[in-house]
C-alpha positions in Angstrom: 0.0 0.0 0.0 1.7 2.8 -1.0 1.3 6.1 1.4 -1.5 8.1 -0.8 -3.3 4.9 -0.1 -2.8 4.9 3.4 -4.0 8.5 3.7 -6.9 7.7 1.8 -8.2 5.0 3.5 -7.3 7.2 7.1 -9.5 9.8 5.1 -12.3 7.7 4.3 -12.0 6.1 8.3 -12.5 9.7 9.4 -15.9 10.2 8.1 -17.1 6.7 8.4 -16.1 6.9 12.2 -17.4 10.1 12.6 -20.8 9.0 11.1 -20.8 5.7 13.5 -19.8 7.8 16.5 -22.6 10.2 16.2 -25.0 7.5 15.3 -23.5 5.2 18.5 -23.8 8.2 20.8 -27.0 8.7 20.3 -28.3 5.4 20.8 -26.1 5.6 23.5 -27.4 8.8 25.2 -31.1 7.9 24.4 -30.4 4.8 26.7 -28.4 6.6 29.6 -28.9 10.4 29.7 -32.6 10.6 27.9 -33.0 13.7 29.8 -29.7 14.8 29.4 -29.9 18.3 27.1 -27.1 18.9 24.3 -26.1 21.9 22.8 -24.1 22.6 19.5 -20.9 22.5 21.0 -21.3 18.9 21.8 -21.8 18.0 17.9 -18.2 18.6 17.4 -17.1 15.9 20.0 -17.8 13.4 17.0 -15.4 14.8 15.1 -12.8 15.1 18.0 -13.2 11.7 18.7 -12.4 10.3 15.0 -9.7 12.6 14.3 -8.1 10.7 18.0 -8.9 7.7 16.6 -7.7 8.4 13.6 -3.8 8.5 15.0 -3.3 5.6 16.5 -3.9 3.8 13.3 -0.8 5.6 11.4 1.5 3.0 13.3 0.0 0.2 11.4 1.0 1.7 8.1 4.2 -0.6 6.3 5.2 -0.2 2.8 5.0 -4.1 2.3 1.5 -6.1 2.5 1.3 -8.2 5.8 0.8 -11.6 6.1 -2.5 -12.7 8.0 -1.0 -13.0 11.5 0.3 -9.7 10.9 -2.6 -8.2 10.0 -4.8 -9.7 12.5 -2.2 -8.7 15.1 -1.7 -4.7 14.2 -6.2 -4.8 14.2 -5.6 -5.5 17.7 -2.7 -3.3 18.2 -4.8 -0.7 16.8 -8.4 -2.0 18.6 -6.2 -1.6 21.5 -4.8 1.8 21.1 -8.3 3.4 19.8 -10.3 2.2 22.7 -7.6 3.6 24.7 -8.1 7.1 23.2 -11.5 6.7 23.6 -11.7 5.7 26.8 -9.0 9.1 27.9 -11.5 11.5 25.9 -14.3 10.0 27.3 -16.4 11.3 30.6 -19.3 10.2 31.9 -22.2 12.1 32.0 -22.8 14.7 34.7 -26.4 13.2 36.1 -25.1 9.6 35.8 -26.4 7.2 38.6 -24.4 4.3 37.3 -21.1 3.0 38.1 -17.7 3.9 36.4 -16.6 1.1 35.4 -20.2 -0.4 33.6 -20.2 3.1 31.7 -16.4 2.4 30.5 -17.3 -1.5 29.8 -20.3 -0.3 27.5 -18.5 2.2 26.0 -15.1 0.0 25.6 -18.0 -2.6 24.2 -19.5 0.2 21.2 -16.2 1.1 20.2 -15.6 -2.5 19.8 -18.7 -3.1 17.5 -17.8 0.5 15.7 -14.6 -1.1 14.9 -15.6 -4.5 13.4 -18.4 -2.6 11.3 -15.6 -0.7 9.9 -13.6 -3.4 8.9 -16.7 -5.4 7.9 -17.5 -1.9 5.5 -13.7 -1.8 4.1 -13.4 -5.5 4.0 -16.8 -5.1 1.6 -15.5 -2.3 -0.4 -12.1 -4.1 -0.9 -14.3 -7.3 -2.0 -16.5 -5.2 -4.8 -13.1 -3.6 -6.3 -11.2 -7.0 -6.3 -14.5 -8.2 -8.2 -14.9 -5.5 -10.7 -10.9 -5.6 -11.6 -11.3 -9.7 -11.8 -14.3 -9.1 -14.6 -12.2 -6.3 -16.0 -9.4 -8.9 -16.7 -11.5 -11.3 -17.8 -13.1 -8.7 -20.3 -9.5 -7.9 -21.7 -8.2 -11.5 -21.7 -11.3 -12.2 -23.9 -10.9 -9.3 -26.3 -7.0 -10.5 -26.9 
């Protein structure tokens, strides 16, 4: 993967994240703060959060294309080093009556399933390019 690539798919992560965080904090807030009030600053905490997130993955970046162990090890790495972003950025609520650590668990927990989806979605998107570039080939092996 050459380093435009790398910055693209950090690009693309950005707004997919920031998208899912929203979306995830929501659902989240309905459930522990419904009464909880927001006001526009807290609309850019989204985007704080993803652009935080967004770092830690930079150290997974090698010029040369990983074998399977090593990929599945530098997802964790980076797993590992997001939740711990999140986890510094995030506070819980002011009127919260639960404990600490269930409100770090659950949100340790959504970051998790924010994670997979994304891999899940590039995973996908990587799957419908490989298949459009196989029929490509097979379009131009026919013609020759």
């Amino acid at each position: 993967m050459t380093l435009k690539e790398f910055i693209l798919s950090r690009v693309q992560m950005f707004f997919v994240l920031v998208t899912l965080i929203l979306f995830g904090s929501a659902v989240y807030g309905e459930i522990i703060a419904p009464e909880q009030e927001l006001f526009y600053y807290h609309l850019f905490s989204p985007i704080i959060i993803a652009g935080a997130c967004i770092l830690p993955t930079c150290v997974t970046y090698f010029k040369k294309e990983p074998t399977p162990r090593q990929y599945i090890i530098r997802q964790i790495v980076e797993l590992l080093l997001i939740e711990l972003v999140v986890m510094l950025l995030v506070s819980p609520p002011p009127k919260y009556n639960g404990s600490e650590l269930k409100f770090y668990l659950s949100i340790g927990i959504m970051v998790g399933i924010i994670f997979i989806v994304i891999l899940l979605l590039f995973m996908y998107i990587k799957y419908i390019q490989a298949v459009k570039l196989t029929e490509q080939l097979k379009i131009l092996q026919a013609t020759k």
